[in-house]
VMD Tcl script that draws the C-alpha trace (Angstrom):
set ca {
  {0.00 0.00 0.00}
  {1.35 3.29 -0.79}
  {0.16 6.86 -1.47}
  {-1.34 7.48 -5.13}
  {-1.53 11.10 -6.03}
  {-3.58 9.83 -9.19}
  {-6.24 7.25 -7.54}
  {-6.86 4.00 -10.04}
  {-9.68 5.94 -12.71}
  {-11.13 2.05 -13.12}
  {-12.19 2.69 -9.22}
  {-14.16 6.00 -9.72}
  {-17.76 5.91 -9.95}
  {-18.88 6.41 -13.32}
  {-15.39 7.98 -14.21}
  {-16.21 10.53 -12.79}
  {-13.77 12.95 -10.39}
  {-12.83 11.60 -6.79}
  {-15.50 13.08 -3.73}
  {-14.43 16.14 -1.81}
  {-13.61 15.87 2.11}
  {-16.55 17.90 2.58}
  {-19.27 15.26 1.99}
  {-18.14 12.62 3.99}
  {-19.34 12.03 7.74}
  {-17.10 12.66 10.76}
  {-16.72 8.64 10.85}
  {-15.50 8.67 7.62}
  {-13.29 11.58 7.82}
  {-11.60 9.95 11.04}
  {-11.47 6.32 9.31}
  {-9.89 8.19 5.56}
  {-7.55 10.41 7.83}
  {-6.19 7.63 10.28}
  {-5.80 5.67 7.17}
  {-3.58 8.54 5.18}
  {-1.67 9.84 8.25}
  {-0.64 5.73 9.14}
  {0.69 5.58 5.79}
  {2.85 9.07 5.88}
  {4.10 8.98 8.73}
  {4.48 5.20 10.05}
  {2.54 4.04 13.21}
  {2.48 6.39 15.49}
  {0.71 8.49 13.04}
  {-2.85 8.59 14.35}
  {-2.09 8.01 17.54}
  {-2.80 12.21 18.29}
  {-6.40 11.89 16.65}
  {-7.01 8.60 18.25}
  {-6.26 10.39 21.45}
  {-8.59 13.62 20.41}
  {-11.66 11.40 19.11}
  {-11.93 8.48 21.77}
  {-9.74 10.53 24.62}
  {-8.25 8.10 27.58}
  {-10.74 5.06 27.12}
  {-10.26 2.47 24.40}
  {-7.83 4.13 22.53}
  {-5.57 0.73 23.12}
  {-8.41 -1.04 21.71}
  {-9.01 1.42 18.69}
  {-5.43 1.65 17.76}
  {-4.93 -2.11 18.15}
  {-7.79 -2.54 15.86}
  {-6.88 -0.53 13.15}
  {-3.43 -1.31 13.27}
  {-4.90 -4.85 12.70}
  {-6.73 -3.64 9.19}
  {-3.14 -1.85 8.32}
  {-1.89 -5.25 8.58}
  {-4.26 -6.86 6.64}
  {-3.98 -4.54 3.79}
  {-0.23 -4.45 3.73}
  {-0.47 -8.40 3.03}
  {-3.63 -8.75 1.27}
  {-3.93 -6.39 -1.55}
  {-4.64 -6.75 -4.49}
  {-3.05 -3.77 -6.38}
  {-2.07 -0.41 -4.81}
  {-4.89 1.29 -2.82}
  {-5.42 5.04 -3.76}
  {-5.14 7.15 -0.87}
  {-4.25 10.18 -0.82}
  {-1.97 12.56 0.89}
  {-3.16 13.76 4.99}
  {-4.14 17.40 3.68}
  {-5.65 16.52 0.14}
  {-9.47 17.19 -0.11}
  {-10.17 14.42 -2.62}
  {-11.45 11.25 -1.29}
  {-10.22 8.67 -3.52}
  {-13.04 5.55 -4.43}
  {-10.27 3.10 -2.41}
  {-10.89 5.14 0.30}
  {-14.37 4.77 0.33}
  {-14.72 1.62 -0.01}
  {-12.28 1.07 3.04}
  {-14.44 3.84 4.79}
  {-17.42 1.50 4.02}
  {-15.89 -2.04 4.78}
  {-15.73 -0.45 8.23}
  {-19.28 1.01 8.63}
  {-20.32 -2.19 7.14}
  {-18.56 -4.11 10.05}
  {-20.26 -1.73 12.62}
  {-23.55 -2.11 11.45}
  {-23.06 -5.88 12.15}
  {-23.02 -6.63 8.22}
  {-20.12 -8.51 7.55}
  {-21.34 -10.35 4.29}
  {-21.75 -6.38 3.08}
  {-18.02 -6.01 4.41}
  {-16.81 -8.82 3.02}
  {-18.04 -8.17 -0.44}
  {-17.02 -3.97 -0.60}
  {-13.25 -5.44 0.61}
  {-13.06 -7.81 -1.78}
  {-12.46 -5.23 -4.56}
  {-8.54 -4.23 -2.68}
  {-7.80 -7.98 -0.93}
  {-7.73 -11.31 -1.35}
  {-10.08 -13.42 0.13}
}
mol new
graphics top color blue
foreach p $ca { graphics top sphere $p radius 0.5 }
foreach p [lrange $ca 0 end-1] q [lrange $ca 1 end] { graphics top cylinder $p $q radius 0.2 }
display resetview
């Protein structure tokens, strides 16, 4: 997995530009940002917003969790996944769909999950 300042264009809905920052819930914006700022800077990245969103409780449990997806990608993708920079507006469709893998998982779908991930990792 690496950063992609030019997101896959076979990945965009309808071919059509990536979504703007601006239209995505603050669950997604945390989930796309812990994502980005893991990948720039290594894993103590997200640690900060962690902190900020869940404050003293469960942030073991949060970080331990999503360094557990990190994983999973790293070994387990298919191709590169499109994210892009920490301060970039665009929301890349990769992003998205890892955005709603984990809403998916919260809303006690996993078949939904399963499916949406199985466009970036193997099975």
């Amino acid at each position: 997995m690496r950063p992609s300042p030019e997101p896959r264009s076979d990945l965009r809905e309808g071919g059509s530009e990536d979504l703007d920052l601006a239209h995505l819930s603050v669950g997604e914006l945390l989930v796309i940002w812990a994502l980005r700022m893991r990948l720039a800077r290594g894993p103590s990245g997200p640690v900060a917003g962690f902190r900020l969103a869940f404050g003293l409780a469960g942030i073991e449990a949060a970080l331990a969790s999503f360094e557990g997806l990190f994983g999973v990608l790293r070994r387990h993708c298919r191709c590169d996944i499109g994210l892009h920079a920490p301060g970039c507006r665009c929301v890349s469709a990769d992003e998205m769909t890892l955005a709603g893998v984990i809403a998916a998982l919260q809303a006690g779908a996993p078949l939904h999950a399963q499916l949406m991930a199985a466009r970036l990792v193997d099975a």
